[in-house]
C-alpha positions in Angstrom: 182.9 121.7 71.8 179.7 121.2 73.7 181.4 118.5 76.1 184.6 120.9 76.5 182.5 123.4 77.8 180.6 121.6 80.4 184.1 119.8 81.1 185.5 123.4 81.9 182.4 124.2 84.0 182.6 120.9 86.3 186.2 122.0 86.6 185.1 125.4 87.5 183.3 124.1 90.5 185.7 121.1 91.7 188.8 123.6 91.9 186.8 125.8 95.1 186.3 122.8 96.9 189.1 120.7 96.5 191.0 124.3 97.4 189.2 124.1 100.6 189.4 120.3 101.4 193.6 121.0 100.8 193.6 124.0 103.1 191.2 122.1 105.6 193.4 118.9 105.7 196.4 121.1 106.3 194.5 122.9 109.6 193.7 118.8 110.6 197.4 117.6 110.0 198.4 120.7 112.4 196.6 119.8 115.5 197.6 116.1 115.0 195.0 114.2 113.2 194.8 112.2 109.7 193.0 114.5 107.0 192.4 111.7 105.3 190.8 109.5 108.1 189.2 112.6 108.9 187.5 113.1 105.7 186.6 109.8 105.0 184.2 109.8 109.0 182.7 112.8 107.4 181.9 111.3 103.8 181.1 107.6 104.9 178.9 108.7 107.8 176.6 111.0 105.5 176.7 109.5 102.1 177.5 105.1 102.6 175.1 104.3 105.6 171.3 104.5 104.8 170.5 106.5 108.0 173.1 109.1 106.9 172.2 109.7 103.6 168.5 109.5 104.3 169.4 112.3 106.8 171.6 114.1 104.4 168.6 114.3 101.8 166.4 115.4 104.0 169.0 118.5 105.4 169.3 119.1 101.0 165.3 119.8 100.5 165.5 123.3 101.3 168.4 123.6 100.0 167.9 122.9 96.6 164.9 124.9 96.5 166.8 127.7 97.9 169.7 127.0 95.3 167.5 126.8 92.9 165.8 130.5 93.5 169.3 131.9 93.4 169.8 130.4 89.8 166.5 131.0 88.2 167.7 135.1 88.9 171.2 135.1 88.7 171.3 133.8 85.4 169.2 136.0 84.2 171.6 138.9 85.8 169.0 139.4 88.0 171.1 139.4 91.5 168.2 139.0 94.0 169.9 138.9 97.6 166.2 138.6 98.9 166.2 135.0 99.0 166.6 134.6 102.6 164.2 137.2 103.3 161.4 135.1 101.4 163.0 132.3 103.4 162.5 134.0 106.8 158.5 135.2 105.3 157.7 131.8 104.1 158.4 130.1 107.2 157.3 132.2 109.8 153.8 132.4 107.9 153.3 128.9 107.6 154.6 127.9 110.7 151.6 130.7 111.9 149.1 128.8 109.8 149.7 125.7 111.0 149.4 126.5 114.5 146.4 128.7 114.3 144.4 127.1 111.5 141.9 124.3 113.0 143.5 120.9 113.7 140.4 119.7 112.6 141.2 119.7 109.2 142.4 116.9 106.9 146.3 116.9 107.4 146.7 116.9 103.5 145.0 119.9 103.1 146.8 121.6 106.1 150.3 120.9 105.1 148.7 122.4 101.6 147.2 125.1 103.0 150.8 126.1 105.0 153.1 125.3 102.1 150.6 127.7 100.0 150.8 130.2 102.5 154.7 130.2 102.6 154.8 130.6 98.9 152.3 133.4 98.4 154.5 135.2 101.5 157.7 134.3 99.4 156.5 136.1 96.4 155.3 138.9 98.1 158.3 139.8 99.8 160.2 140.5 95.9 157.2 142.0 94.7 158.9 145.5 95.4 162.4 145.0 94.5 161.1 143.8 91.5 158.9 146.6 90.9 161.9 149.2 91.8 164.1 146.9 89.4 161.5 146.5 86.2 160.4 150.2 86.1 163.0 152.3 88.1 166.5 150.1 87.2 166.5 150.8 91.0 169.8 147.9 92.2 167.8 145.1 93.5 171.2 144.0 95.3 170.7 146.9 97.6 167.0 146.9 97.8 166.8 143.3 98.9 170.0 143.2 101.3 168.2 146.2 103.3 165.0 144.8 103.0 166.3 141.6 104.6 167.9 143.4 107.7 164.5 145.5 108.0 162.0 141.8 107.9 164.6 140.4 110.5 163.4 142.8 112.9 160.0 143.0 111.9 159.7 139.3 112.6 162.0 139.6 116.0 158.9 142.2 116.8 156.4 139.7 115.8 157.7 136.5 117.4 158.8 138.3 121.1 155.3 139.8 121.0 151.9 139.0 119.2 153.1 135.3 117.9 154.9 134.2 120.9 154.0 131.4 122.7 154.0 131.9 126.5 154.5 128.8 127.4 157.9 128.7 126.0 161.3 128.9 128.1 162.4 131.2 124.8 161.4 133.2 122.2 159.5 131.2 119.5 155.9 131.0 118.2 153.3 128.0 118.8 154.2 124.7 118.0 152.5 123.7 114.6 149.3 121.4 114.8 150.4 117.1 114.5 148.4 117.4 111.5 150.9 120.0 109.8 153.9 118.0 110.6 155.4 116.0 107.9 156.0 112.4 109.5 159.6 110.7 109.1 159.9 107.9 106.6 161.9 106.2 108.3 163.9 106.2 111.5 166.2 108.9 109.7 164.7 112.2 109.2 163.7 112.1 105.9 160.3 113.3 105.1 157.9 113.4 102.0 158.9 117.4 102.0 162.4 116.1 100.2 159.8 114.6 97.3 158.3 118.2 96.6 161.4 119.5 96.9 162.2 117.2 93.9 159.2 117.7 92.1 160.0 121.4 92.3 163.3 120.8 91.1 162.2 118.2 88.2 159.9 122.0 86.7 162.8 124.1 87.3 165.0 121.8 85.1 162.7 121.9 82.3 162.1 125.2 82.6 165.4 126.6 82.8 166.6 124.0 79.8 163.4 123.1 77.6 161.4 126.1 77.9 160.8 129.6 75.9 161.0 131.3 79.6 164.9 128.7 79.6 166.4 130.5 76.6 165.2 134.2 77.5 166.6 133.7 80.6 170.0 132.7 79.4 169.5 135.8 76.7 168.9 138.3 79.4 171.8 136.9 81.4 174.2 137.5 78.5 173.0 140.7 76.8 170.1 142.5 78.9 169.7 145.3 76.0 169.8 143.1 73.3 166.8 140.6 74.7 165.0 143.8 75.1 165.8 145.1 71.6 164.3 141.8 70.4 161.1 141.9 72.1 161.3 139.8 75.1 159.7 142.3 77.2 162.5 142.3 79.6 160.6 144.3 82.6 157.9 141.5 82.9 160.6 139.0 82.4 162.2 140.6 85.6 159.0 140.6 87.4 158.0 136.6 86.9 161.8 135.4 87.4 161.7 137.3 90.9 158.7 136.0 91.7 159.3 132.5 91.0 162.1 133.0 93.0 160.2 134.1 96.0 158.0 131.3 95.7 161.2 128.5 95.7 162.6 130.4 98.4 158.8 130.6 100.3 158.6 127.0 99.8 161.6 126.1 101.3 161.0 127.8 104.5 157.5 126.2 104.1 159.0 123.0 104.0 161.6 123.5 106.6 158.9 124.9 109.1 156.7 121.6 108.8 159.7 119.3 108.3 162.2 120.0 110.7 161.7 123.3 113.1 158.0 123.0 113.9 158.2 126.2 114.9 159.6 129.9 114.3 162.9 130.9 116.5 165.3 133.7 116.1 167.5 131.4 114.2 165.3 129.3 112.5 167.1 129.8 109.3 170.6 129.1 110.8 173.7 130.5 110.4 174.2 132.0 108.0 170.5 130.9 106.7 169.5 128.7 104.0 169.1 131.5 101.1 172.9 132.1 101.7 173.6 128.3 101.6 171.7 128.1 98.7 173.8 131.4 96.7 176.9 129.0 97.4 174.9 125.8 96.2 173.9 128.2 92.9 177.5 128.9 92.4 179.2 125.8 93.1 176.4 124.0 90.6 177.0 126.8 87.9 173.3 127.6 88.1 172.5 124.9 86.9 169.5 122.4 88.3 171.5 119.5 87.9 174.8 121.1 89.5 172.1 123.0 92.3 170.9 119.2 93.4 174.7 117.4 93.4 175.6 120.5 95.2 172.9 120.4 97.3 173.3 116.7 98.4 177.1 117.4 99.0 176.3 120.8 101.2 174.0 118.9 103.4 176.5 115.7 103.2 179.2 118.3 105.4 176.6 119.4 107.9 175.5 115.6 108.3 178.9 114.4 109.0 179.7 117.0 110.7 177.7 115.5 113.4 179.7 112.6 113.4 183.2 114.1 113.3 183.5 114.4 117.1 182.0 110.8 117.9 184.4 109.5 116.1 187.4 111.3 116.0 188.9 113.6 118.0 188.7 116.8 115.4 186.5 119.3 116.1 183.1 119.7 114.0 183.9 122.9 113.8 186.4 122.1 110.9 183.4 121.6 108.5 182.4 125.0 109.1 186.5 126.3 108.1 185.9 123.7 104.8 182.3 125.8 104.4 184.2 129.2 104.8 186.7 128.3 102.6 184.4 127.1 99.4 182.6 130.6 100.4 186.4 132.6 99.9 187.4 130.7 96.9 183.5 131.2 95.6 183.3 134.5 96.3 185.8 135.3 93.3 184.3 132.9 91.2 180.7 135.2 91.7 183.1 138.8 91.7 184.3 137.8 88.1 180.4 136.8 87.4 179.4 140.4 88.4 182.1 142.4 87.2 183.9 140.4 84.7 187.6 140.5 86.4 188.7 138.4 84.4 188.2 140.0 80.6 189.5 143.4 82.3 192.8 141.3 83.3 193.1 140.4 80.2 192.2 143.7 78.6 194.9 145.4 80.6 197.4 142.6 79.8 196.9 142.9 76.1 197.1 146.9 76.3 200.3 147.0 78.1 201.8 144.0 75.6 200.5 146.0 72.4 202.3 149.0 74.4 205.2 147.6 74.8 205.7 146.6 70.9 204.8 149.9 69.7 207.7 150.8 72.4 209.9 148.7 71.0 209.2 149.5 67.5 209.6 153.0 67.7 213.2 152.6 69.5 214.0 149.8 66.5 212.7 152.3 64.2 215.0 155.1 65.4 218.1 152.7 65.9 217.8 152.2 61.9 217.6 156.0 60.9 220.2 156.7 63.1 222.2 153.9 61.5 
């Protein structure tokens, strides 16, 4: 039973994406091109060479951690949409620290120092929507959507006016000290910030699966009143799960500040961000850590060969952002039946208007026989 139910979850997050690879490879077949030539540039290029799949797991390190965050709330039924926000916090704070702090200091404890400050930032930035969620069963989906727009423009304020660095062409902050810079491995981009990123992810899977904190989250996500009925002290349940969200999500704009960006831009976080990359990497790995890392991998695998589509072919890169748009549409129903449980109400309704039509048909047997 056990194996059939993990079957049906696999199968429950293959059927989005081979949806969108089928819809993807009809768009390449339309302007001319072999989908399957196509797809095979994008998978060899960023998964069988050793630069490209060094490069792809260094593009995945914030975004398990980001997945990750999602998870740890969402499967509690705790639908935190503040993870980019904590993304946005983390990174703009550490990237601060690491340009301001002295470059004197050892470059282990600096990088420390900065990944500490992007976590603290990270779980300060929930710290209210948990609050309003724990004690006031305010919606944390609204709370934190609004409270993202609002720290967007805090942080445009902040980096177009006191952070800004003057020497720039365009609106950024200073360049982080060399000592805060995590150094490439290799000639890829891989950097020792994929490691924490997978000792981060090696807690959350024994916490989530192993763990007291594991099965009350599992019990809250299934039945909120009954985990409160049987003493798990549901509102500071709430509060640590958002918080430990905040600090994945801190972390991973920690990490991505001294890894990749250096330092803060208007769209440091991309588009549409890494805590929306990592909601799709939650769904598509069914909230789970193992699923959040293969997803993870595969995510980054499509922006990595992406780069690589138009040297090699003549399709447009832009396809792998139809194929992202696609697993988000097909998704997006997947997470709509999560929240509001479309499918038992289908079924529900189904049932009601078969049991209807019986009784229908009943009654007219019924008065077919008296009249006979």
């Amino acid at each position: 039973m056990k194996a059939r139910t993990v079957g049906i979850r696999i199968l429950n997050s293959l059927i989005p994406v081979l949806l969108a690879f089928v819809v993807g490879g009809v768009v390449i077949a339309s302007i001319g091109e072999n989908p399957v030539e196509t797809y095979w540039i994008l998978i060899s290029k960023s998964l069988l060479t050793p630069k490209g799949f060094l490069t792809t797991l260094h593009y995945a390190a914030p975004l398990i951690l980001t997945g990750l965050a999602i998870a740890v709330n969402f499967k509690a039924g705790i639908y935190n949409m503040g993870v980019e926000g904590s993304v946005l916090l983390g990174g703009f704070f550490a990237g601060i620290a690491g340009a301001y702090l002295p470059a004197t200091l050892d470059p282990t404890m600096l990088k420390l120092l900065c990944l500490l400050v992007g976590i603290v930032c990270g779980m300060l930035y929930v710290v209210v929507p948990a609050l309003l969620k724990a004690y006031f069963h305010v919606d944390e989906m609204v709370v934190t959507l609004m409270l993202n727009y609002a720290l967007a423009k805090v942080l445009e304020f902040l980096s177009t006016g006191v952070f800004r660095d003057q020497g720039a062409g365009y609106v950024c902050t200073p360049t982080i000290s060399d000592g805060a810079m995590f150094q490439r491995i290799s000639s890829a981009k891989l950097t020792p910030f994929f490691f924490i990123s997978l000792a981060a992810f090696v807690v959350m899977f024994f916490v989530m699966n192993h763990s007291k904190l594991g099965f009350e989250i599992t019990a809250m996500g299934k039945n909120v009143e009954f985990a409160d009925a049987m003493g798990m002290r549901v509102r500071r349940k709430i509060i640590v799960l958002m918080l430990i969200s905040g600090a994945l999500a801190g972390l991973a704009g920690a990490g991505y500040m001294l890894s990749d960006q250096y330092h803060y831009t208007l769209s440091f976080s991309g588009d549409p961000g890494l805590g929306w990359d990592g909601m799709l990497i939650a769904l598509l790995g069914n909230h789970s850590p193992v699923g959040i890392l293969i997803a993870a991998i595969f995510y980054a695998a499509l922006k990595t060969g992406a780069d690589n589509i138009n040297l090699y072919s003549s399709v447009p890169k832009e396809i792998v952002t139809v194929i992202q748009g696609l697993i988000i549409l097909f998704l997006a129903v997947k997470l709509l039946d999560e929240r509001f449980g479309l499918r038992d109400r289908a079924r529900k309704r189904i049932s009601r208007r078969h049991s209807a039509a019986q009784t229908s048909a009943g009654v007219v047997s019924d008065n077919n026989a008296g009249e006979a």
